[in-house]
ZAMARGU-4260 file (C-alpha; in steps of 0.2 Angstrom, whole numbers, plus 5000, padded with zeros to 4 digits):
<rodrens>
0) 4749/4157/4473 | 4741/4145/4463 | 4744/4124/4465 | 4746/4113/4454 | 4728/4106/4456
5) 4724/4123/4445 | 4716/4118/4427 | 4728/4126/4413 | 4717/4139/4405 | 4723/4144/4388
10) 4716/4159/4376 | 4720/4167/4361 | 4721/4186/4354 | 4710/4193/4340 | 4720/4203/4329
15) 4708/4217/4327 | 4722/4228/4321 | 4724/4215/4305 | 4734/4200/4303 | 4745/4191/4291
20) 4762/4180/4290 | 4773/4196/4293 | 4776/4210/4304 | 4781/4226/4304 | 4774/4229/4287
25) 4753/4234/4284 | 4742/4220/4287 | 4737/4206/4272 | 4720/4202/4280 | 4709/4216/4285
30) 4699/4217/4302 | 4683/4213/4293 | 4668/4206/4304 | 4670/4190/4296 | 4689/4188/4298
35) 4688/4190/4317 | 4673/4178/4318 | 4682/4166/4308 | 4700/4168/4320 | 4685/4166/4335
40) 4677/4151/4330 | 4694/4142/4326 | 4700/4146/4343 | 4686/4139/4349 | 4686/4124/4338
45) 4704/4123/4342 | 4702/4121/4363 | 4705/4140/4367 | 4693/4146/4383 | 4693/4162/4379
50) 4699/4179/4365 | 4710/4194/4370 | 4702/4205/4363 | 4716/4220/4365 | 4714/4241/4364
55) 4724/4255/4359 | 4723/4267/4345 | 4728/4254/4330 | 4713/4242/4335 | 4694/4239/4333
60) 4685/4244/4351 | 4685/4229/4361 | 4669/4229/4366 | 4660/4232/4348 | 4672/4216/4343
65) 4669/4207/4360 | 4649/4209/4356 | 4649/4202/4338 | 4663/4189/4343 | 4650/4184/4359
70) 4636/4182/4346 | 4644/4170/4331 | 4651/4160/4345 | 4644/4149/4359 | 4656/4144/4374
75) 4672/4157/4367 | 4673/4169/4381 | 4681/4187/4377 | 4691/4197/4388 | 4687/4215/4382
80) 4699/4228/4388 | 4694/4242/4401 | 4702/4259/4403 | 4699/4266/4419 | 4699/4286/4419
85) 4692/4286/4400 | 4675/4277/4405 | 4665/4279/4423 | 4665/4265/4433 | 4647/4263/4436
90) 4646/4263/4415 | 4658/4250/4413 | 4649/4239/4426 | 4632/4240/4417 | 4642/4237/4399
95) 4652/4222/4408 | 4635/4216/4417 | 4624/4219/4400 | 4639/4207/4388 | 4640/4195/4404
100) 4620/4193/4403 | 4621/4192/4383 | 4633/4181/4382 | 4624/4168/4396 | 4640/4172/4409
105) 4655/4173/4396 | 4662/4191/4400 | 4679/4193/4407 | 4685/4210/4409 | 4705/4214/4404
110) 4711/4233/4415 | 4722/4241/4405 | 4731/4257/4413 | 4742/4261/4403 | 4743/4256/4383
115) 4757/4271/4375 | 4757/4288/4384 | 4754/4294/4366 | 4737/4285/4365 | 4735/4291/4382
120) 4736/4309/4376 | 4725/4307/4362 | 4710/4299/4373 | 4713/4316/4384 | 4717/4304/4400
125) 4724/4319/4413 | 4734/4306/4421 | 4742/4301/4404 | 4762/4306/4411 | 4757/4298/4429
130) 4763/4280/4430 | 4759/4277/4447 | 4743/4285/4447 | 4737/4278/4434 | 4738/4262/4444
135) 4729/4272/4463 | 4714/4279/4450 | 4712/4257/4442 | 4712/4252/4460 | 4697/4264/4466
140) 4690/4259/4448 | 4690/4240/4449 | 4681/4243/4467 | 4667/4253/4461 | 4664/4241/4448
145) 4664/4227/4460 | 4652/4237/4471 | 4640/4240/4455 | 4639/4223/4453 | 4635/4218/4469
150) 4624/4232/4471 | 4613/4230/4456 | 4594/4233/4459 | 4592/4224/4441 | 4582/4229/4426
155) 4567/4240/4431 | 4551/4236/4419 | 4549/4256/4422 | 4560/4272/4427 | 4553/4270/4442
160) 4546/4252/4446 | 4557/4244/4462 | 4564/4226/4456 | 4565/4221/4475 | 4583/4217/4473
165) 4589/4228/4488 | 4579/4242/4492 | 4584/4259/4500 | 4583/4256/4519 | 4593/4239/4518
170) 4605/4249/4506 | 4609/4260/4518 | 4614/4249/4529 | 4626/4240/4521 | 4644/4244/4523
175) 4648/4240/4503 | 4634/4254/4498 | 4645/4270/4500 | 4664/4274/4494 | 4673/4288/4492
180) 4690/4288/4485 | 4702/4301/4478 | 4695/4298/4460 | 4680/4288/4463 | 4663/4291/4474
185) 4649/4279/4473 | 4633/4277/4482 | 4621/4261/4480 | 4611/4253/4475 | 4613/4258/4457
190) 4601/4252/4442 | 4610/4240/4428 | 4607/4222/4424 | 4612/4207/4437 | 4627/4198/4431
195) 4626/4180/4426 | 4641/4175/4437 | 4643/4179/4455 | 4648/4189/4462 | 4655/4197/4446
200) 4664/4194/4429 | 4683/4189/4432 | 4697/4203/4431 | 4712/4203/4421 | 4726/4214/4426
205) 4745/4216/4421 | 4761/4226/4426 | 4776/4223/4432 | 4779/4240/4443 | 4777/4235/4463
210) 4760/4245/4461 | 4754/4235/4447 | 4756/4220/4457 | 4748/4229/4474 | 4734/4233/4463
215) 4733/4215/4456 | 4734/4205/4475 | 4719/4217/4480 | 4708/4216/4463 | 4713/4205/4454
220) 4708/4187/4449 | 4722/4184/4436 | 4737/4194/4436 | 4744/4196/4418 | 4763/4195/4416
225) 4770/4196/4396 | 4783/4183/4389 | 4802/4182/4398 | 4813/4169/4402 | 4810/4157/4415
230) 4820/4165/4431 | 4812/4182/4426 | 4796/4173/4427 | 4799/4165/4442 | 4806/4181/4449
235) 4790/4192/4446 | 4780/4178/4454 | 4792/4177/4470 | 4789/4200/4471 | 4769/4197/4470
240) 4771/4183/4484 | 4778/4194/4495 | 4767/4209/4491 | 4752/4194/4493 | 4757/4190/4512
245) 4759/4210/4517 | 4742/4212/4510 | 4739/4196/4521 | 4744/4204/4537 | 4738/4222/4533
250) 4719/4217/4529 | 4717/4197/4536 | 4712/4193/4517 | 4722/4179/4509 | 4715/4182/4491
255) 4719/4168/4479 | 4729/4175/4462 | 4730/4165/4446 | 4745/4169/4437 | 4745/4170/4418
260) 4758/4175/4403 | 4756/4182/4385 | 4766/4174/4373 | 4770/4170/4355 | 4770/4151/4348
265) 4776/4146/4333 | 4775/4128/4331 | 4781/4115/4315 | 4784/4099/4312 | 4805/4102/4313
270) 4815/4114/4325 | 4822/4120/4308 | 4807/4123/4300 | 4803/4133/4315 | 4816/4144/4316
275) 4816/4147/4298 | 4796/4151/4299 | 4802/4163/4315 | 4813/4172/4304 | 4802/4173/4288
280) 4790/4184/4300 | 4801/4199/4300 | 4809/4196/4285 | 4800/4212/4276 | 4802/4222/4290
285) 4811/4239/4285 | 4825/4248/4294 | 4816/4264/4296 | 4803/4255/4305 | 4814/4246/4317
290) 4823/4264/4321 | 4804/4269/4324 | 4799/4257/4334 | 4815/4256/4345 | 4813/4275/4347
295) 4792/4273/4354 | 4797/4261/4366 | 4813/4270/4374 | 4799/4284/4377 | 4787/4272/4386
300) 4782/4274/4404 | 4776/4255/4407 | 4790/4243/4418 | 4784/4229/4409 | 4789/4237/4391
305) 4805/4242/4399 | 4809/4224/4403 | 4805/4221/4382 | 4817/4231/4380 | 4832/4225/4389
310) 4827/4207/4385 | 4830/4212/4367 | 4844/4224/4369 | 4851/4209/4380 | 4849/4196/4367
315) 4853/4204/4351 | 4871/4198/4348 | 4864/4177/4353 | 4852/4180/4338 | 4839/4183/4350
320) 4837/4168/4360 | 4834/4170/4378 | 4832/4151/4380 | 4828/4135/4374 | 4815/4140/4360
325) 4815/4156/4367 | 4817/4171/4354 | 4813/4189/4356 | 4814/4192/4338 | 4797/4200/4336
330) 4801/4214/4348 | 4811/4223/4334 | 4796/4231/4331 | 4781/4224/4343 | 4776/4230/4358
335) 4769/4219/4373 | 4774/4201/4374 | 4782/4200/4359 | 4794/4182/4366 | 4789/4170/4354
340) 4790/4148/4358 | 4797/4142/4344 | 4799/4123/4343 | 4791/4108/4336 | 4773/4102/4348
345) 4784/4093/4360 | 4796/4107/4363 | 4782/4122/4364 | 4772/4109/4375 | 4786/4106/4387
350) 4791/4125/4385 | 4774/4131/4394 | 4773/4116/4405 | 4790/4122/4413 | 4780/4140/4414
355) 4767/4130/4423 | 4780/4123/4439 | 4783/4141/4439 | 4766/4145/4443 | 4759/4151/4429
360) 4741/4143/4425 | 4734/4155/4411 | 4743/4158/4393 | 4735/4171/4380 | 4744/4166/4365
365) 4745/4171/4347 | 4754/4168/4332 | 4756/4173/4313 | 4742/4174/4305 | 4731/4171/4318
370) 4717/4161/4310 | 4732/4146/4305 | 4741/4144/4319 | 4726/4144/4332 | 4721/4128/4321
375) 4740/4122/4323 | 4742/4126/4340 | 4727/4115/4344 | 4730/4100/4334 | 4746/4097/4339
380) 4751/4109/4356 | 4734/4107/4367 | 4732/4088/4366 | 4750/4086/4371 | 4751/4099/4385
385) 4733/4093/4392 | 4741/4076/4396 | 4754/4081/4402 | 4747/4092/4415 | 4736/4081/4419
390) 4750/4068/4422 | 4757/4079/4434 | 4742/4085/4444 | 4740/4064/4447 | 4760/4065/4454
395) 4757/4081/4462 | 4741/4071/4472 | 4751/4057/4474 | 4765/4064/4483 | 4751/4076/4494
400) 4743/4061/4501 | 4759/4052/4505 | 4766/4065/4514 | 4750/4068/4523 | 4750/4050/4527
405) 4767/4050/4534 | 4764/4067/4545 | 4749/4057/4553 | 4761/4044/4559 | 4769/4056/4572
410) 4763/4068/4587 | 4768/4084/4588 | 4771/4094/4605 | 4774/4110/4607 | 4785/4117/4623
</rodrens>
């Protein structure tokens, strides 16, 4: 688990499905290329580290919207979504490697195993009704990539000229050259371009089945948890800790796991003005398409949707508030982390610093219409919660150092 020494990182998601004030109801903004640059660059202006660029059948492919973003934009970093089983490995570590070398070490790379089953069966996935899987295949996916990366002989001038990055006998040698898994098989060194970081470009993973967090302790470098109340936040950090220690005592690896959340913020100068603004957003949405949508998700495969769901169902007769400024409104009829922080700066601010005591380091957040409240969000949210972090990393060092000080005080003897 994370300290709280960690840096809060904070990102923002590209509505590349369209956006507008409402949901529920068709887009008002098209995805155009110069919308989504537009929502990048104010995310970036606004003190955002990085996009969400998400997948699925509704959206503009990430990595097509991850390049153009990459190119109008100069220290935004997208996290472009992966689906292993749909893509080889070895592919998607030369496309990862080649936007992590165009973008001057900028790629981050979102796993996604899931999405809708129906989305699933459109792509042809076989393993489209298999949950668990899904998850075994990602694992043996996320490990071939890393072993591209690592593996890479570089750019050859010719088919057939040797870069001198690792040649065969020293290949043959090394223990990370060979696997072979129940999905996967992989044999190094393999030709792709040298990523800019090292060893590789970061992983994003998220689930909340007790394979999706197995997968996440072994891979990944952030696992992504979608927006619930506090103690159920606190609850799946607890599970992964647990799973973090077996892994601990089963392979001697003590890998560190940032922990981040996807969320909704609506943010105004009034509490009242905010819920009203919360309540404008599905204002227009129909009945029929609340019936619909309420029917897609009771078919859904995905523990972490399931959650959605009883966090709604479970908060329906309170209006939908799960909390203070805590509303699951949007989950009518959106999928994913649909919880929205509702508040005036202060209130989101000292919402997601509470997350932050949790554990909880990284927030990909979003709001309607994208383009404004990224531009809100950072004017009035990020300054606040900066300082306030910042405040308590200084207590957080304090209180280290005075402990340490007062352990040195005495001997310890063991009989």
């Amino acid at each position: 688990m994370v300290s709280e020494q960690e840096e809060m990182k904070f990102g923002w998601f590209l509505p590349t499905a369209g956006d507008g004030k409402y949901v529920g109801v068709a887009p008002e903004r098209e995805p155009s290329l110069d919308y989504l640059v537009q929502v990048a660059q104010t995310a970036e202006t606004a003190g955002f580290e990085f996009v969400l660029i998400p997948t699925g059948g509704a959206c503009l492919d990430a990595w097509v919207v991850g390049s153009a973003v990459m190119s109008h934009t100069k220290t935004l970093r997208p996290l472009v979504a992966i689906r292993p089983g749909l893509v080889t490995p070895v592919l998607a570590a030369r496309m990862g490697a080649a936007l992590d070398q165009l973008s001057g070490g900028r790629a981050m790379i979102n796993v996604v195993t899931g999405s809708s089953v129906r989305d699933l069966e459109e792509l042809g996935d076989p393993l489209a009704h298999a949950h668990d899987e899904r998850y075994v295949r990602a694992s043996e996916y996320m490990e071939v990539m890393k072993r591209s990366w690592t593996q890479s002989t570089g750019l050859n001038l010719t088919e057939f000229a040797g870069s001198g990055a690792q040649s065969g006998a020293d290949a043959s040698s090394d223990p990370n050259s060979e696997f072979n898994g129940q999905y996967y098989n992989f044999k190094g060194p393999v030709g792709m371009p040298e990523t800019v970081q090292k060893p590789f470009p970061p992983f994003y993973l998220g689930g909340s089945s007790p394979i999706a967090k197995r997968v996440a302790v072994e891979h990944a470098d952030t696992f992504l948890m979608w927006g619930e109340p506090h103690d159920w936040i606190q609850e799946q950090i607890e599970e992964i800790e647990v799973i973090r220690e077996q892994v601990k005592e089963e392979t001697g690896q003590d890998r560190q796991l940032r922990y981040g959340m996807r969320a909704q913020v609506l943010i105004r100068d009034t509490e009242e003005e905010a819920w009203a603004a919360a309540w404008e957003i599905i204002s227009k949405v129909p009945p029929e398409a609340i019936e619909k949508a309420k029917a897609a998700f009771a078919e859904t495969d995905a523990t972490n949707q399931r959650r959605q769901n009883e966090l709604r169902e479970l908060s329906e007769k309170q209006q939908f508030v799960v909390g203070p400024n805590l509303w699951t409104g949007l989950s009518v009829v959106r999928s994913g982390g649909a919880i929205l922080i509702v508040g005036t700066a202060e209130q989101v601010a000292e919402r997601l610093i509470e997350y932050g005591d949790l554990g909880v380091t990284t927030f990909i957040l979003s709001g309607y219409p994208h383009l404004e409240e990224a531009e809100i969000f950072g004017k009035t949210v990020m300054p606040i919660i900066r300082e306030k972090w910042k405040t308590r990393q200084k207590q957080h060092s304090v209180t280290t150092k005075l402990v340490t000080t007062n352990l040195s005080k005495y001997t310890f003897f063991t009989l």
